[in-house]
Wavefront OBJ file of the C-alpha trace (Angstrom):
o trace
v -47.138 33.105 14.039
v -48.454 32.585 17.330
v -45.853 32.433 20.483
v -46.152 28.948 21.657
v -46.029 28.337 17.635
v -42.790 30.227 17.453
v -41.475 28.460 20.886
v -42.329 25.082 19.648
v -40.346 25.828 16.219
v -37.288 27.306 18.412
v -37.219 24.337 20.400
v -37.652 21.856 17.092
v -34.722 23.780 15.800
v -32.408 23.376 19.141
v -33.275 19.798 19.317
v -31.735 19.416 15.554
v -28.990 21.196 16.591
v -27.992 19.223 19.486
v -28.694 16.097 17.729
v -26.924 16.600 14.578
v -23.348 16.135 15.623
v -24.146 12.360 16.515
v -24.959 12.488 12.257
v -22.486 14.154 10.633
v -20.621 13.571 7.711
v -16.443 12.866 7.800
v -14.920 14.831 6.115
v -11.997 13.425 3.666
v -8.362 14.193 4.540
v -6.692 17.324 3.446
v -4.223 14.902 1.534
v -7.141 13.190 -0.666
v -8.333 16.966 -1.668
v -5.077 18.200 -3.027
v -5.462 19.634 -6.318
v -2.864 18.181 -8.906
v -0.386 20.554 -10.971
v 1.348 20.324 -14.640
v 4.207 19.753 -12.028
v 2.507 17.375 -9.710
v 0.709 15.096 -11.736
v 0.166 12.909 -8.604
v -1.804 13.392 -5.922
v 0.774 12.600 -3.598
v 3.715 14.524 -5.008
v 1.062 17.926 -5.033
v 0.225 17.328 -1.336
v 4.296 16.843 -0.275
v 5.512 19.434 -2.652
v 8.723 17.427 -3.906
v 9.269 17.055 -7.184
v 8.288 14.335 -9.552
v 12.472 12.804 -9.103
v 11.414 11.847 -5.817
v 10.638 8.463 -5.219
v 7.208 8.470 -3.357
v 6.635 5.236 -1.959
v 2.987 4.614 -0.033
v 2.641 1.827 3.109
v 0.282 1.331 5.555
v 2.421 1.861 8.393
v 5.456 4.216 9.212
v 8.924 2.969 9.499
v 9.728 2.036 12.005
v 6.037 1.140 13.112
v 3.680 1.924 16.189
v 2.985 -1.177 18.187
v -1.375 -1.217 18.156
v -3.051 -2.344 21.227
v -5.598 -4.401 19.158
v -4.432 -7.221 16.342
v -5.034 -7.160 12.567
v -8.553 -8.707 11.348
v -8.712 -11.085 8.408
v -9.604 -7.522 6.414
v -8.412 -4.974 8.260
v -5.014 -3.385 10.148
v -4.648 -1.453 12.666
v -2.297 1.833 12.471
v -1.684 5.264 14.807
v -2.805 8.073 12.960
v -2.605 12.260 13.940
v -5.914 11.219 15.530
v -4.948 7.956 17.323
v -5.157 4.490 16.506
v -7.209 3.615 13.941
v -8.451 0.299 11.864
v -7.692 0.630 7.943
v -9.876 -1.903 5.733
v -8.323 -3.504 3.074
v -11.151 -1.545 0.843
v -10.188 1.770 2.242
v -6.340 0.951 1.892
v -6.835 0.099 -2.080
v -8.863 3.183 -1.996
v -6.436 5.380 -1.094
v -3.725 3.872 -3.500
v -5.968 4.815 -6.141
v -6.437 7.962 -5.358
v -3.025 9.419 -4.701
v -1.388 7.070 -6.936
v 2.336 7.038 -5.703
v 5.196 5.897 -7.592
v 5.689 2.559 -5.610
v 2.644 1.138 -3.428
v 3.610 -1.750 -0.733
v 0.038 -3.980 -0.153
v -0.870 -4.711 3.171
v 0.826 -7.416 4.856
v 0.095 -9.282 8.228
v 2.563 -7.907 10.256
v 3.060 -8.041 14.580
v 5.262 -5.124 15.470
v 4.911 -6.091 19.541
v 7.896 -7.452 21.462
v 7.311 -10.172 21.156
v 8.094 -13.109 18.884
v 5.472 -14.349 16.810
v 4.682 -18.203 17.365
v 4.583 -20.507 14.404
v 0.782 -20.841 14.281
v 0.649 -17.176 14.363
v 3.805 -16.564 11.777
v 1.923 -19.072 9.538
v -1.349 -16.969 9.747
v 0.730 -13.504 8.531
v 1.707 -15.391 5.699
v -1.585 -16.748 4.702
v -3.360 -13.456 5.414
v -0.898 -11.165 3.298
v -1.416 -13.865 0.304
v -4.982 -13.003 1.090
v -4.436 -9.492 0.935
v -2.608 -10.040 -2.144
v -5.015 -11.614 -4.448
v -7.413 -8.730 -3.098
v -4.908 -6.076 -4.254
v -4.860 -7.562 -8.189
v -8.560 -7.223 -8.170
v -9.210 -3.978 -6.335
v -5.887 -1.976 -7.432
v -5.308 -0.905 -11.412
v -1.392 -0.328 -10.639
v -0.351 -0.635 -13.672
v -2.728 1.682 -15.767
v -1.834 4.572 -13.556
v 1.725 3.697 -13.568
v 2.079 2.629 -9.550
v 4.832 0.017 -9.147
v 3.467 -2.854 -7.072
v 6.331 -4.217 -4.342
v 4.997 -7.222 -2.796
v 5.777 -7.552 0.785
v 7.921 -10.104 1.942
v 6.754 -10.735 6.073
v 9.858 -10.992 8.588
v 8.852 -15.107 9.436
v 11.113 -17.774 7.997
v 11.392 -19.048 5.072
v 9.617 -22.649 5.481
v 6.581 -20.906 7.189
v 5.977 -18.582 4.049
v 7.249 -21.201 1.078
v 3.362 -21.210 0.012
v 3.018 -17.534 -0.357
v 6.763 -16.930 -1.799
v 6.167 -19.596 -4.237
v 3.261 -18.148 -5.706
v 5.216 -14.711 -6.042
v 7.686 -16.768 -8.033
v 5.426 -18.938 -9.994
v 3.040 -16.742 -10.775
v 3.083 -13.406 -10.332
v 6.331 -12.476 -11.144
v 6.590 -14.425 -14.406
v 3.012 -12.224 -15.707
v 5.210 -9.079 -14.396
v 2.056 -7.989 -12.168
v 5.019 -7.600 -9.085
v 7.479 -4.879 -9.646
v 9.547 -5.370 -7.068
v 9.521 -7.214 -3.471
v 9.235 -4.903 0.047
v 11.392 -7.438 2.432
v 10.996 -6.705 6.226
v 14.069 -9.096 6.935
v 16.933 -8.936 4.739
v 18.011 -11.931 6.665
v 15.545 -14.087 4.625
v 17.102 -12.885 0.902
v 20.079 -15.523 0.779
v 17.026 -18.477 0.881
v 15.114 -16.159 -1.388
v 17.072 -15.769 -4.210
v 18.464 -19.628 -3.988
v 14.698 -20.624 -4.160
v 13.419 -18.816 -6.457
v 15.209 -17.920 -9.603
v 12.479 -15.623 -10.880
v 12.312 -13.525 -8.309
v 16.419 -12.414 -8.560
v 15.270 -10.170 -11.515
v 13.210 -7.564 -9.111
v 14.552 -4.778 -7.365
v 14.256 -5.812 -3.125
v 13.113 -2.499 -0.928
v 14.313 -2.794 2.414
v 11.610 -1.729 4.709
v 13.702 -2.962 8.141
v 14.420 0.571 8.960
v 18.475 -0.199 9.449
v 19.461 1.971 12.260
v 23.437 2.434 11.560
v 25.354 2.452 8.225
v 26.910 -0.557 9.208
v 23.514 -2.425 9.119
v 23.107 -0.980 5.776
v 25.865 -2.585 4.315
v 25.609 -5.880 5.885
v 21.834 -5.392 3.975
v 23.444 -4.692 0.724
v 25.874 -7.849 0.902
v 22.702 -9.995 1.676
v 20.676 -8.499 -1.564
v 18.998 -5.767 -0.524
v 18.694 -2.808 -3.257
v 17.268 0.089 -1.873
v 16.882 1.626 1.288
v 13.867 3.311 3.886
v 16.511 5.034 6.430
v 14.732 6.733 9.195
v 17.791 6.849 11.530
v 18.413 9.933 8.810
v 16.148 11.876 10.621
v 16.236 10.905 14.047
v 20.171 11.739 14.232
v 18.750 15.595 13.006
v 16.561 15.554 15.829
v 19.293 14.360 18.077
v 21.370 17.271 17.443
v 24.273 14.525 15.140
v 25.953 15.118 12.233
v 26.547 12.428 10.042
v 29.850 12.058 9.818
v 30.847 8.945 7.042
v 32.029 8.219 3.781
v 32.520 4.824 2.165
v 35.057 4.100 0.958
v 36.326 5.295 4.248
v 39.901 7.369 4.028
v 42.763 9.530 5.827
v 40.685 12.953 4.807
v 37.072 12.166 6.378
v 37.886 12.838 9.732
v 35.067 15.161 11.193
v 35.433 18.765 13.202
v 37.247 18.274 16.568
v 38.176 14.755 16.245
v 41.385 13.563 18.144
v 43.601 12.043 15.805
v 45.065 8.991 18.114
v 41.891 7.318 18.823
v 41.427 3.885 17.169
v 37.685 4.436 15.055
v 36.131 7.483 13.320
v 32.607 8.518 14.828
v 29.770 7.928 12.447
v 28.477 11.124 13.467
v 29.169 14.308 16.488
v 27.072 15.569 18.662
v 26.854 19.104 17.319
v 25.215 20.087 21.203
v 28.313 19.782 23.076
v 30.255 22.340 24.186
v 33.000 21.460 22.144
v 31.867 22.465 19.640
v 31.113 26.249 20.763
v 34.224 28.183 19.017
v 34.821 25.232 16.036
v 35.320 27.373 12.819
v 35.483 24.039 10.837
v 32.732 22.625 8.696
v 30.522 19.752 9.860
v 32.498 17.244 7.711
v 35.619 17.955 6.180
v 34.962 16.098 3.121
v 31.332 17.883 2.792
v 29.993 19.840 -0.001
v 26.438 20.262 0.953
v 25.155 23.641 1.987
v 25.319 23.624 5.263
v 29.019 22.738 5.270
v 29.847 25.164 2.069
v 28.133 27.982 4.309
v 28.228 27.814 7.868
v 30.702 26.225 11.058
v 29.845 23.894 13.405
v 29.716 26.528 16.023
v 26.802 28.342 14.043
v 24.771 24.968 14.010
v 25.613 24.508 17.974
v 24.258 27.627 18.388
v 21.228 27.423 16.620
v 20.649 23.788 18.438
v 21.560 25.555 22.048
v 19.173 28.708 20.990
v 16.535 25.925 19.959
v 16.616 27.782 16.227
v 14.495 25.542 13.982
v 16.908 26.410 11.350
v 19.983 24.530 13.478
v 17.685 21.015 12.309
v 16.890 22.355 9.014
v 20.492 22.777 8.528
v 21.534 19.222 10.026
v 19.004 17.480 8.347
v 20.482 19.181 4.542
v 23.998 17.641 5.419
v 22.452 14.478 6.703
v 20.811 13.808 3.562
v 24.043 14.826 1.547
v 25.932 12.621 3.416
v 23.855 9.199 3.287
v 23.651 10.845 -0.485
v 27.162 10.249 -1.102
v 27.662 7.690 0.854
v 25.315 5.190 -1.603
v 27.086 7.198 -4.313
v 30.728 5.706 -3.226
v 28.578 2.155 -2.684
v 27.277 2.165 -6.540
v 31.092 3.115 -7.741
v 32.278 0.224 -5.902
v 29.515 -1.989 -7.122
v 30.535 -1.117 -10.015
v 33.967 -2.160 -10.137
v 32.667 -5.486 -8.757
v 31.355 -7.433 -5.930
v 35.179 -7.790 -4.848
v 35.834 -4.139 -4.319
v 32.551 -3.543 -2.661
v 33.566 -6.175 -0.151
v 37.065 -5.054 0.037
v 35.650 -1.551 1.145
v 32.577 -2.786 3.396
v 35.640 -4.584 5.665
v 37.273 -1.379 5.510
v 34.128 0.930 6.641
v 33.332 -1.669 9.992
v 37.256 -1.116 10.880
v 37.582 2.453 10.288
v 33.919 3.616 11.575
v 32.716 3.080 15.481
v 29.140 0.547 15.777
v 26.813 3.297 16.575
v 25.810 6.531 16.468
v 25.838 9.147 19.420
v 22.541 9.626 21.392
v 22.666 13.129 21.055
v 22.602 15.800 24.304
v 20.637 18.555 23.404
v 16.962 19.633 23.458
v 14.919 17.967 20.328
v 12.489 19.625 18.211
v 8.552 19.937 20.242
v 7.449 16.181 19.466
v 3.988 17.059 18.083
v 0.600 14.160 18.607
v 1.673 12.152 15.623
v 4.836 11.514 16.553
v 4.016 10.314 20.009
v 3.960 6.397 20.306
v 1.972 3.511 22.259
v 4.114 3.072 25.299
v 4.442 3.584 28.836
v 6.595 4.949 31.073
v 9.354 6.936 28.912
v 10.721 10.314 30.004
v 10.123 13.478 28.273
v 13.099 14.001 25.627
v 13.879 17.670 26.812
v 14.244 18.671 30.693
v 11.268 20.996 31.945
v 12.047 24.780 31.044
v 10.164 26.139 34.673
v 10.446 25.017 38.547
v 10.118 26.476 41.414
v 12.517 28.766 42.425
v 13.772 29.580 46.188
v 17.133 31.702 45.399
v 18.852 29.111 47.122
v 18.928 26.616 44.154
v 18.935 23.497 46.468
v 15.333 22.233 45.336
v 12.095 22.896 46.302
v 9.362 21.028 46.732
v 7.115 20.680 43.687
v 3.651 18.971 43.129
v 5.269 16.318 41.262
v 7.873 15.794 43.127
v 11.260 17.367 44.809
v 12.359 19.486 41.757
v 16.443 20.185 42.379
v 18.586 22.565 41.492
v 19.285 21.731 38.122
v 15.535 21.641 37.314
v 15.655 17.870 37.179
v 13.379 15.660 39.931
v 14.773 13.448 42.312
v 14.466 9.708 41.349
v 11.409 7.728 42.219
v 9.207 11.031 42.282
v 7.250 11.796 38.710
v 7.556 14.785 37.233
v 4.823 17.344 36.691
v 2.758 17.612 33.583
v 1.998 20.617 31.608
v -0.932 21.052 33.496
v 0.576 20.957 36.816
v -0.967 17.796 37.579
v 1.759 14.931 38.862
v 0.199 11.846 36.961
v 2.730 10.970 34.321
v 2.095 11.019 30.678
v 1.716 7.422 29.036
v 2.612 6.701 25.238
v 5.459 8.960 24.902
v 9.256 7.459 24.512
v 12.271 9.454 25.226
v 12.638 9.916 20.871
v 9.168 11.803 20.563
v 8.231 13.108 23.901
v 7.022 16.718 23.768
v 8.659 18.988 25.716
v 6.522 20.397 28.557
v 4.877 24.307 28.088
v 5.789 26.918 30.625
v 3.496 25.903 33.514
v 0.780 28.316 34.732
v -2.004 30.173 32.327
v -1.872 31.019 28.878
v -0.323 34.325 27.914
v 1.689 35.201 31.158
v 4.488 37.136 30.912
v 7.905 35.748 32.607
v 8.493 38.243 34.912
v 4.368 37.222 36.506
v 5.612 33.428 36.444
v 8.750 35.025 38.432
v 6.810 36.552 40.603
v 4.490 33.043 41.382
v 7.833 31.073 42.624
v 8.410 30.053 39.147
v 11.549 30.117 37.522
v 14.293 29.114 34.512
v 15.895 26.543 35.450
v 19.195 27.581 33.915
v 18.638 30.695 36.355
v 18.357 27.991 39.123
v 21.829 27.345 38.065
v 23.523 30.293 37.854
v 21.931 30.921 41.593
v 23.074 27.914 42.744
v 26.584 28.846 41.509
v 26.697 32.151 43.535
v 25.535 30.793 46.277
v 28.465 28.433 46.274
v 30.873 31.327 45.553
l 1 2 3 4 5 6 7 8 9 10 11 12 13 14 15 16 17 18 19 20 21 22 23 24 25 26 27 28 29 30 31 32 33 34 35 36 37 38 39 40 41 42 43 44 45 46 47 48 49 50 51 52 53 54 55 56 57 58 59 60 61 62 63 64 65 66 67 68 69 70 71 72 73 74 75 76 77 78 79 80 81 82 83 84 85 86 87 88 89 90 91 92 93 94 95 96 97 98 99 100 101 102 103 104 105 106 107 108 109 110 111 112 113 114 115 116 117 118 119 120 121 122 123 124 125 126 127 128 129 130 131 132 133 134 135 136 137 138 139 140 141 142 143 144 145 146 147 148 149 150 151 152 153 154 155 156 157 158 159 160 161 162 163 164 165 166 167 168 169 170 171 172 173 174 175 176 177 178 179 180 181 182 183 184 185 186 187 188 189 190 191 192 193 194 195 196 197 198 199 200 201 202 203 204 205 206 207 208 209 210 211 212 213 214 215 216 217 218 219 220 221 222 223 224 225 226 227 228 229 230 231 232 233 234 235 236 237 238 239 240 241 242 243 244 245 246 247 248 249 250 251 252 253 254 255 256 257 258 259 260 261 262 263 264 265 266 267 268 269 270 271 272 273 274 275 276 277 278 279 280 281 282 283 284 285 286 287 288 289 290 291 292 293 294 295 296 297 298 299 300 301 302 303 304 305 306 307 308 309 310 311 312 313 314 315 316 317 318 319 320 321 322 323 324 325 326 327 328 329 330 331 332 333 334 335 336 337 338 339 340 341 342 343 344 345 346 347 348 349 350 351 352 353 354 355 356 357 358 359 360 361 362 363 364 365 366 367 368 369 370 371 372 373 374 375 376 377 378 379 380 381 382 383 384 385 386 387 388 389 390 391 392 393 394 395 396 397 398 399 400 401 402 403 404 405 406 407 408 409 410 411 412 413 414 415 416 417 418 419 420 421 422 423 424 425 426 427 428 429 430 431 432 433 434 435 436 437 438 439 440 441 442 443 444 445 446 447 448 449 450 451 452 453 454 455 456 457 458 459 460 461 462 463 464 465 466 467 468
């Protein structure tokens, strides 16, 4: 081959190159590749590893969900993914049922997650559009050949705005049996619901309102709700809280530390406060789960003040044990009739304080797919570096005057991981990452020393003996 032969080739060649990114192919999630097991017959169990006694229930959207900045089309939503926000067909939803074939499948529904109120025109649209979405599902979706349970969602707009889509639930789909059970974003609506339509009492009602307390729980239960999606579960872990109730409430169920003359029992402890430091007591009292059977609460505020990922492991075990018995008590009651259950639901608002505690400590690193749409939130955990003058009164930073106690005086933003001082958008306080040591990767702490740069509990204990 000649040379300007060869050199036109190369350059042919480099072209391609340059130009084929613009054409490749997507690859398929991880999730949709899983290989299935004589274990894991689903798709979805295999890629989550739990086993087949675990409910898996698929939705478009987490609980609670990420506001989009662009609306729903008449076939498509629009959801925040580990690679931003995204627009999710109707065809591609269906798709996906299909192929990872959960136990219970929720069908898209017209939701508005903004602050703001929907207006009636728009309220009667979310109706129309998840009837829509509906009839597509029955033609698209084969749920019950591969045994997927088929909860229609119920949107959170009132009753008389809906009657035309809720009355074709009742009239017609429930009576064939091609609804297994009804997803309800407002438990608020199932007193009308069940009144109305007599055909639909028969179906188990998923409540998909992400209740944030126990409390709201209950009041759910009294109003019809069944089951439960409880994501305040693990945001109480994060937090550093211990789930602390029992229902029925009594004498013995009084958590670690807890002064007997006060007038309510905490719903849970914040397991970061010093107070917690030298408590040789379990989590709970009343406790069996392994974390309680095992270890003290001074071991888990350890592990939360060392930033161990094994202090959350270990709250999130008793967390779920506790919630676990805590619906256990609510069936036994249930049980004994709607009476008792009342009877003890009086007793639980009395005995237990409205809310749970925010929670001190440092949170788990918030990773890209937790982070949501908006602006103007703080970082969950206070920056790790500042500048450092030996004298602990503050120095002044490139995002602003950074103080002795490594926090920034008010009105200045603080600086990002990058030492830039723009502030981060998207990020709330629940989900905010906390920031990398500043400077370049791989430094060692005595270099960062060295550059002005300092812990800012060291900041601290300077400040301290400067005092002295």
């Amino acid at each position: 081959m000649s040379a300007p032969a060869a050199f036109h080739e190369a350059h042919t060649k480099r072209n391609t190159v340059i130009e084929r990114p613009q054409q490749y192919q997507k690859r398929p999630p991880p999730i949709y590749e899983t290989p299935t097991t004589a274990r894991h017959s689903r798709p979805l169990h295999a890629f989550t590893a739990m086993p087949p006694s675990v409910v898996a229930i698929l939705g478009a959207r987490r609980i609670p969900a990420v506001p989009a900045p662009m609306g729903n089309t008449n076939s498509a939503v629009s959801i925040f993914t580990s690679t931003g926000f995204q627009v999710l067909s109707t065809d591609e939803y269906h798709q996906a049922v299909d192929t990872l074939r959960p136990d219970i499948a929720i069908p898209l529904a017209d939701l508005s997650h903004g602050p703001v109120t929907p207006t009636s025109k728009r309220a009667v649209r979310m109706a129309e559009r998840t009837d829509e979405w509906l009839k597509a599902w029955f033609t698209q979706v084969d749920s019950s050949a591969q045994g997927i349970a088929t909860f229609a969602p119920v949107t959170p707009v009132s009753y008389p705005l809906q009657w035309e889509y809720l009355e074709r639930l009742a009239e017609d789909l429930a009576p064939e049996g091609l609804i297994d059970g009804l997803a309800i974003y407002d438990p608020d609506l199932l007193p009308d619901l069940l009144d109305a339509y007599p055909t639909l009492v028969p179906l188990p009602r998923l409540a998909v309102s992400a209740p944030p307390t126990p409390h709201h729980v209950l009041h759910a239960l009294s109003l019809g709700a069944d089951a439960f999606v409880l994501p305040f579960i693990n945001a109480a872990s994060d937090a550093g809280v211990a789930l602390t109730f029992a229902f029925p409430p009594s004498d013995t169920t009084s958590p670690a530390n807890h002064e007997p003359g006060t007038s309510t029992l905490p719903i849970g402890v914040d397991l970061s406060s010093p107070t917690y430091k030298f408590s040789a007591a379990p989590l709970f009292p009343s406790c069996t789960c392994h974390t309680c059977a095992r270890h003290s609460a001074a071991y888990v505020h350890h592990l939360l003040s060392a930033r161990e990922m094994l202090g959350w492991t270990l709250l999130q075990i008793h967390n779920d044990a506790v919630v676990s018995s805590f619906f256990s008590g609510i069936r036994t009651a249930l049980a004994q009739g709607a009476e008792v259950f009342e009877a003890a639901a009086r007793r639980f608002a009395k005995a237990y304080d409205p809310e749970l505690p925010a929670g001190t400590g440092d949170k788990p690193r918030a990773r890209g797919y937790q982070f949501k749409s908006g602006g103007g939130e703080k970082k969950i955990n206070k920056p790790g570096w500042a500048k450092f003058d030996g004298g602990g009164e503050g120095q002044k930073g490139k995002g602003g005057n950074i103080q002795g106690d490594g926090t920034l005086q008010s009105g200045e933003e603080e600086p990002s991981r990058h030492g830039a001082s723009e502030a981060e958008p998207g990020l709330d306080d629940s989900t905010r990452e906390s920031p990398l040591v500043p400077g370049e990767v791989g430094r060692e702490a005595k270099d960062l020393d060295m550059l002005g740069l300092a812990e800012t509990d060291r900041i601290e204990e300077t400040k301290k003996e400067t005092a002295a």
